[in-house]
N, C-alpha and C positions, 0 to 999 in steps of 0.2 A: 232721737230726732225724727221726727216726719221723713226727713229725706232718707236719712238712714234704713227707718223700716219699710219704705216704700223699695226702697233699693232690695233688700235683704229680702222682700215678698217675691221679685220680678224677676234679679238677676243672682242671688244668691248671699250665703250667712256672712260675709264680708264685714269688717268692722273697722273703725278705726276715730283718730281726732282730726278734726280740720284746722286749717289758716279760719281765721278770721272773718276773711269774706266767705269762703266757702258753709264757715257755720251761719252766717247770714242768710246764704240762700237756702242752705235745709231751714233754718225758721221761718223764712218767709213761704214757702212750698206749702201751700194749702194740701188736707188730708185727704181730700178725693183725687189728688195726684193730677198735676200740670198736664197735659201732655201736645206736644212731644216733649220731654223732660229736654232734650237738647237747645230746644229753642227755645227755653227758660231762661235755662242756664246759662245761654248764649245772649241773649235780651240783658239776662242780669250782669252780666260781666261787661257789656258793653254801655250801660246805664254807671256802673260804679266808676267812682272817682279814682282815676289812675294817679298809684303814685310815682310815676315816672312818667312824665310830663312831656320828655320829648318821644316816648312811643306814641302821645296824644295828638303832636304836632303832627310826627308822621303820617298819622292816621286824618288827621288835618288837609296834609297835605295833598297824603293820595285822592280822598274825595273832589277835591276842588280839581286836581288834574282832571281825573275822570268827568266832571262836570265841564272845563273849559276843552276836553278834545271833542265831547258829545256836543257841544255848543258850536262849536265852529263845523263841525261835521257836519253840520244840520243846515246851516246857516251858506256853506259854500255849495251842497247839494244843491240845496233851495235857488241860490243865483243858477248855476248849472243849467236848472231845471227852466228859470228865468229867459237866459239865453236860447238855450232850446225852443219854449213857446213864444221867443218873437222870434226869432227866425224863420220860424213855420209858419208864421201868422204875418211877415213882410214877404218870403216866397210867395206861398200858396195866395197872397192876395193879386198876386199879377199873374202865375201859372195853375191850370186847370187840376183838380185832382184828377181826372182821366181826360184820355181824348181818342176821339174815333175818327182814322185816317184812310184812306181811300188807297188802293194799290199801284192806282195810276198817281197820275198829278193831281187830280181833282176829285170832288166827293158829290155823283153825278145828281143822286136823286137823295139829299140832304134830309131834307122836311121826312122823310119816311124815317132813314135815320135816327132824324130826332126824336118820332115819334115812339121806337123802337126803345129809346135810351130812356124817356120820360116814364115807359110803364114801369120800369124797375121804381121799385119802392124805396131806394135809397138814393137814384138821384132826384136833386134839389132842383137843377137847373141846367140847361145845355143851348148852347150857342156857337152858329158855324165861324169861321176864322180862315183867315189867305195866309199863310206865313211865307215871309219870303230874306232876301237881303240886299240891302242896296248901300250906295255909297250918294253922301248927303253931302253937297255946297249951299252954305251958308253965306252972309257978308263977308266973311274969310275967306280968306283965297285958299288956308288948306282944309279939305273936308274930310270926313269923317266916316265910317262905314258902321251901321247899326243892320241890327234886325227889325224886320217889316212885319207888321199883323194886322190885317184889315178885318175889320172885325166892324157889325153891326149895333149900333149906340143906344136902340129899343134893348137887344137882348143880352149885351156883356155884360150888364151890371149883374145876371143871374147867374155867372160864372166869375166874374175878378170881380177886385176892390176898386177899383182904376179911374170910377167915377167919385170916389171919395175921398181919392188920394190929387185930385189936382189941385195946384197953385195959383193956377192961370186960368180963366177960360173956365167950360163947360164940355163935359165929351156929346153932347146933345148936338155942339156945333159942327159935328162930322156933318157932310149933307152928301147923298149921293149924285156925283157928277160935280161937285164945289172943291175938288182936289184940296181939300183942308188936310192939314196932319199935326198932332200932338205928341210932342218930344217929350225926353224925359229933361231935368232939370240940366244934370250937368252934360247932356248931348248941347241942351240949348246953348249951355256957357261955352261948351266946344266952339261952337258954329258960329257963336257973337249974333244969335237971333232971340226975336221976342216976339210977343203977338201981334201979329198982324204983318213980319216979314215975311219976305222969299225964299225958300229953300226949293235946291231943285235935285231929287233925287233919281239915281242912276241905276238900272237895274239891272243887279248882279246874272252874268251870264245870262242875258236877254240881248239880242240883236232885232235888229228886221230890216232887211232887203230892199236896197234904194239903188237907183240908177248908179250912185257913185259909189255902192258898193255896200256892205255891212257898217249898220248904224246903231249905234246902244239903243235901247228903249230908256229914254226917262221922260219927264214932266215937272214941273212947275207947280209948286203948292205952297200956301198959304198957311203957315204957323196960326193955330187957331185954340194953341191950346198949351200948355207945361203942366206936366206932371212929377212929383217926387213921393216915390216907391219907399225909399230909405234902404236901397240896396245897389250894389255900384254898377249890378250887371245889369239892371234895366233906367237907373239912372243918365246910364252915361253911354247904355249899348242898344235901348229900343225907342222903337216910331211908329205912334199907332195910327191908321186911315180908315177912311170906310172903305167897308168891303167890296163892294161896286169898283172905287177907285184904282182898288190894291187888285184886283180884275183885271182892267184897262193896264194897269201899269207890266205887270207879268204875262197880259195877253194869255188868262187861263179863263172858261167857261165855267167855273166853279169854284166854291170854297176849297182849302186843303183839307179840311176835316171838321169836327165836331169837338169843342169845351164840354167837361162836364163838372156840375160841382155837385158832391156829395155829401151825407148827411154826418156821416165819418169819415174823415181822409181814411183813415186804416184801416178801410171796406176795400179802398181805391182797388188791390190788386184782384180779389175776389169779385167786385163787379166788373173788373175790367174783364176778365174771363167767361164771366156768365153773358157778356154781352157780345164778344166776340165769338163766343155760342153759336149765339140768337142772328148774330147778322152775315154771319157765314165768312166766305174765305176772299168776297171781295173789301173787306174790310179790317184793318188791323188796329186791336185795341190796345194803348199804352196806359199804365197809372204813374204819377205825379214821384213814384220812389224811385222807378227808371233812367230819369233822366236828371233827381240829387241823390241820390243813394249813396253816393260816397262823401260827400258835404255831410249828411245825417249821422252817416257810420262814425266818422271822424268826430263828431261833437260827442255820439255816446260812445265811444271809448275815451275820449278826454275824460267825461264822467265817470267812468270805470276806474280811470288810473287814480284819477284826484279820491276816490271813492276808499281805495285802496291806499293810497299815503296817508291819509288824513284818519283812517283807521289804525295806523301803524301808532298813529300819536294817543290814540286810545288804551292803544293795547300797551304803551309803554306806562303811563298814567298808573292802566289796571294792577300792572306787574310790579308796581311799586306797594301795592300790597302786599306782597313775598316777604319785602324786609321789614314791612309792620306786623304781621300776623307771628314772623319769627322772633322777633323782639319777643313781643305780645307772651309767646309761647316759652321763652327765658326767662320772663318774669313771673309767669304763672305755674312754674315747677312743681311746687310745695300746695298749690290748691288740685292740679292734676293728680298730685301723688293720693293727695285725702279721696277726690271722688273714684278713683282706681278703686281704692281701699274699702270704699262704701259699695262697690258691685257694679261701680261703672264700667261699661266695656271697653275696648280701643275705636269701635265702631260711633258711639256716644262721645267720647273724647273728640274725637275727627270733625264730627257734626257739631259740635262747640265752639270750636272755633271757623268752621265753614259760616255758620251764622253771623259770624260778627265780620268776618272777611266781606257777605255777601253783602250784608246791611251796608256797610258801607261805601259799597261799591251800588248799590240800590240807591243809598239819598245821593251819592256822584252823578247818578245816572238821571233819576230823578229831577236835580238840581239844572242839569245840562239840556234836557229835554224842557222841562221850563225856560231857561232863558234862551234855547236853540230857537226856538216857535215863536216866542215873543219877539225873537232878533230877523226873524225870516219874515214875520207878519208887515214888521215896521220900518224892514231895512230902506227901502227908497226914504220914504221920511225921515231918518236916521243921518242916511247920504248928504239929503236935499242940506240937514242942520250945521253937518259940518264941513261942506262946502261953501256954506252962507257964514257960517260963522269965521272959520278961519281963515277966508277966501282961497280958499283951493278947487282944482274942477279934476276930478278922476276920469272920467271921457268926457273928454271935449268935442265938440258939435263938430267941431272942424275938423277931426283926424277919423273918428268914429262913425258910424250912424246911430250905433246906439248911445244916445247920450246920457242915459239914466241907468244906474243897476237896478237891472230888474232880479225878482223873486217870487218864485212860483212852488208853496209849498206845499206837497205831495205826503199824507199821512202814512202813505205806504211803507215812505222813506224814511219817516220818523221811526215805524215799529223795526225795520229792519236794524237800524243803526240802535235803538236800544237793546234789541236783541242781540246783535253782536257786541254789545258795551257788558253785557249779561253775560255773556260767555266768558268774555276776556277776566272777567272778575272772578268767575266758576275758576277758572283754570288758575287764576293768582291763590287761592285757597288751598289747593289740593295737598301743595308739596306740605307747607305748612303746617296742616290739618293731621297729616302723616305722621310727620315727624313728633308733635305732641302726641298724635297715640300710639307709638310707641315707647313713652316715656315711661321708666322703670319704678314702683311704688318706692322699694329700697330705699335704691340709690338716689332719690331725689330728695327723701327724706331723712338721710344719712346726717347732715350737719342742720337740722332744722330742730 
């Protein structure tokens, strides 16, 4: 036989008869010799028709495991990943990636500032801002206490989303010295106001000195505007003004600091340094991670954990190959005994059935990475069909802000999770693998 004398050239004068399939594959074994002869023999054993049909299933079964933990890995990553980018993308449209703050209360000679922060080649865009806090009466008799930011209606849009996120109204309608102000949605529902009421806001820790003693600083403005963020804590906690106004009301000669937006948020920390540099020690520069960095840390360690369970169901999927390849390796005694006998090694034995372990755990993986991607690509639409169809709503407009699952797939995350699908399958082989080579010519062909 071909395989025989190739054996007998390579690994030594060994001889012997085969099963059936085994003399199959030395006839099929073309004479300028396969190679890797493992991965022949391996392809060929996993090609032939088993006659024990539930090692088939098993083998069955494990693939499909392996494909539906890689599918759903992929696919809940992908939402993960979803959540994460609106988040950052409903934050960061109302807060600055950096901002340059003054040591006093106010930020005296601004326009240098800016001019300062605009050479850098990574910012976008920079505009100055009052921040303050006041307490707001509305047609209600109880009000309501937000944060205050007077902010110029020319240059915030080069900094927030804020002008593209209103409902009501226009932020153009700021006017300096027209005490306008624009609430966020559910501030307004707070307050039982709407465009064109009265709101009169009180300013936090501001006094001023009248014959009958200390008097709050507030004023009287003009709802001119609603906006909705799709986040609770500017929803229902900020009030924007022109910065003139927000002046007048806090009784400050100047903005609080400087917005800046950048061409990378995850520059923020690094320009924020190099700018605090540049504009020396009356000025202190923050980035946009300072002040959520524990909101951010918390979503990617959710991902981590979920990253990590949802692997576990891979890895049990993969390890369900142990009790196929051992089957596998009980039924294939009497063919092991023959290629021992023809000069096969324990190390080619090993690699014999590593191939068919891996193949399998390859089209799992394979399988799972196809329908993962296709299931992360489509999943809104997927959502959208079977909420419409069965009439169910998974986040509701009214509980949630986010009402839609979103999906945002990341290739990186694809190779990773195959990679480690890859491993888990490596490792489901081993013991296996072993245990056939060291299977005894003899003894396994004692009652054959």
């Amino acid at each position: 036989m071909a395989l025989c004398g190739t054996l007998r050239a390579h690994r030594g004068p060994r001889a012997g008869a085969g099963s059936a399939e085994a003399a199959r594959s030395a006839a099929d074994l073309p004479s300028d010799m396969f190679r890797p002869l493992e991965l022949f023999i391996g392809l060929r054993y996993t090609r032939a028709k088993r006659r024990n049909h539930f090692i088939s299933f098993i083998s069955l079964v494990s693939m499909l495991g392996i494909a539906v933990g890689v599918t759903a890995l992929i696919a809940v990553i992908s939402v993960m990943n979803g959540f994460d980018k609106e988040l950052r993308t409903r934050i960061l449209g109302m807060v600055a990636h950096a901002t340059i703050s003054g040591v006093g209360e106010a930020v005296q000679d601004w326009p240098h500032a800016i001019a300062i922060a605009k050479a850098n080649r990574h910012v976008l865009g920079a505009a100055p801002y009052v921040d303050g806090f006041a307490l707001l009466q509305g047609m209600r008799r109880d009000g309501a206490g937000a944060a205050v930011r007077g902010v110029l209606p020319e240059m915030e849009p080069n900094v927030s989303d804020i002008d593209r996120k209103m409902v009501a109204g226009r932020l153009s309608d700021l006017k300096p010295g027209g005490y306008g102000i624009i609430l966020g949605r559910e501030l307004a529902l707070q307050l039982g106001v709407d465009v064109g009421d009265k709101v009169i806001a009180v300013a936090a820790n501001q006094v001023r000195a009248t014959p009958v003693g200390a008097v709050p600083r507030l004023r009287r403005f003009t709802v001119v505007g609603i906006f909705e963020a799709g986040m609770e804590e500017y929803d229902s906690g900020l009030a924007v003004m022109h910065m003139q106004d927000a002046e007048r009301l806090y009784d400050m000669n100047g903005p609080t600091g400087i917005r800046l937006r950048l061409d990378d948020m995850f520059r923020a920390y690094g320009v924020a340094r190099d700018l605090a540099d540049q504009l020396g020690q009356l000025y202190r520069v923050q980035d946009w991670m300072q002040g959520h960095a524990n909101f951010f840390r918390a979503v990617s360690m959710e991902k981590k954990v979920m990253f990590i369970i949802l692997s576990l169901i891979v890895a049990v999927a993969a390890f369900n190959l142990v009790s196929t390849l051992v089957m596998l390796v009980t039924d294939k005694q009497a063919d092991i005994a023959i290629l021992r006998t023809l000069g096969a090694t324990p190390r080619s034995i090993m690699g014999v059935f590593m191939v068919q372990g891996l193949l399998v755990g390859l089209i799992g993986i394979a399988l799972g990475v196809l329908f993962g991607v296709l299931l992360a690509l489509n999943l809104e639409a997927i959502v959208k069909w079977i909420e419409h169809t069965f009439g169910v709503v998974f986040l509701s407009p009214d509980v949630y802000y986010i009402s839609e699952l979103p999906s945002d797939l990341h290739w990186r995350d694809v190779g990773w999770i195959a990679s480690l699908s890859f491993l888990f399958s490596l490792l489901a082989t081993i013991y296996p693998a072993r245990r056939a080579a060291r299977t005894e010519p003899a003894q396994a062909l004692r009652y054959e």
